[in-house]
N, C-alpha and C positions, 0 to 999 in steps of 0.2 A: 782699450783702457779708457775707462770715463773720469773726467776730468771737471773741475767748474772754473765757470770763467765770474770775473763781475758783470754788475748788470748794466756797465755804462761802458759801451766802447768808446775810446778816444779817436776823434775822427783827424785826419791827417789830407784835408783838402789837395788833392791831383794824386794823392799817394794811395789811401784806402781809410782800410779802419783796424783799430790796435785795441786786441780781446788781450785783457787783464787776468792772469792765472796766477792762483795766492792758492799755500800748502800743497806745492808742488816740488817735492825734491825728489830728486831723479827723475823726472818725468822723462821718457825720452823723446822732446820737440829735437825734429830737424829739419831744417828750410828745404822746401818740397814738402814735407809731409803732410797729408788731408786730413783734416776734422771734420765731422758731421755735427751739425747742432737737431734740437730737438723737432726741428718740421722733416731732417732728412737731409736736407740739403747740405752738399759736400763742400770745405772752403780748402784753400793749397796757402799754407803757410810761405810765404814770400820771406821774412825775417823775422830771427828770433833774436832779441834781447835778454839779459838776466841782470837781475838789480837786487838786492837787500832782501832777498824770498820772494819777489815776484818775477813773473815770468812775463813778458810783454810778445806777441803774434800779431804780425802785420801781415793783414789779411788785403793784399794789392788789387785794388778795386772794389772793396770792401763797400757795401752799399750802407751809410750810417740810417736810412729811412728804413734799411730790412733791418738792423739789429736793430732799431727800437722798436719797430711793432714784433718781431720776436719776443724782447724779455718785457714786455706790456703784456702780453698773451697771458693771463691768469689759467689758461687752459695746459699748460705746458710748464713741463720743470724747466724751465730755457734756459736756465745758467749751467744744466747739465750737457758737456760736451761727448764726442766720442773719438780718440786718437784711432785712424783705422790704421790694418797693418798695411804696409808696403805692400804684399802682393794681394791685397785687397781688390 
């Protein structure tokens, strides 16, 4: 399931970095579950929040210097995610 996240993750200093998901109802996040962003590379959701239709994923070690030159990349749809399945 592809999914879009914002382009500004919120950085949570010794914790990680918190991807923003808007127009997301029923998404089904569940802590554990992997996402891939658009280079490939796989993240493991550590905790999910839910607030007023946003969706908050705290990505636990979340590198805030990799998601900004990700969604900088004009070369890349980079706010497009991928929920992979479980027995992926």
């Amino acid at each position: 399931m592809e999914f879009r996240v914002m382009d500004e993750p919120l950085v949570l200093e010794g914790h990680g970095a918190v991807l923003l998901v808007t127009d997301c109802d029923g998404c089904p996040f569940t802590v554990g579950c992997r996402i891939r962003d658009a280079r490939g590379t796989v993240h493991v959701v550590a905790q999910i929040t839910r607030q007023e239709g946003l969706v908050c994923l705290l990505i636990q070690g979340g590198d805030a210097d990799y998601f900004g030159r990700l969604f900088r990349n004009i070369r890349l749809d980079a706010t497009l995610f991928t929920l992979l399945a479980e027995d992926a």
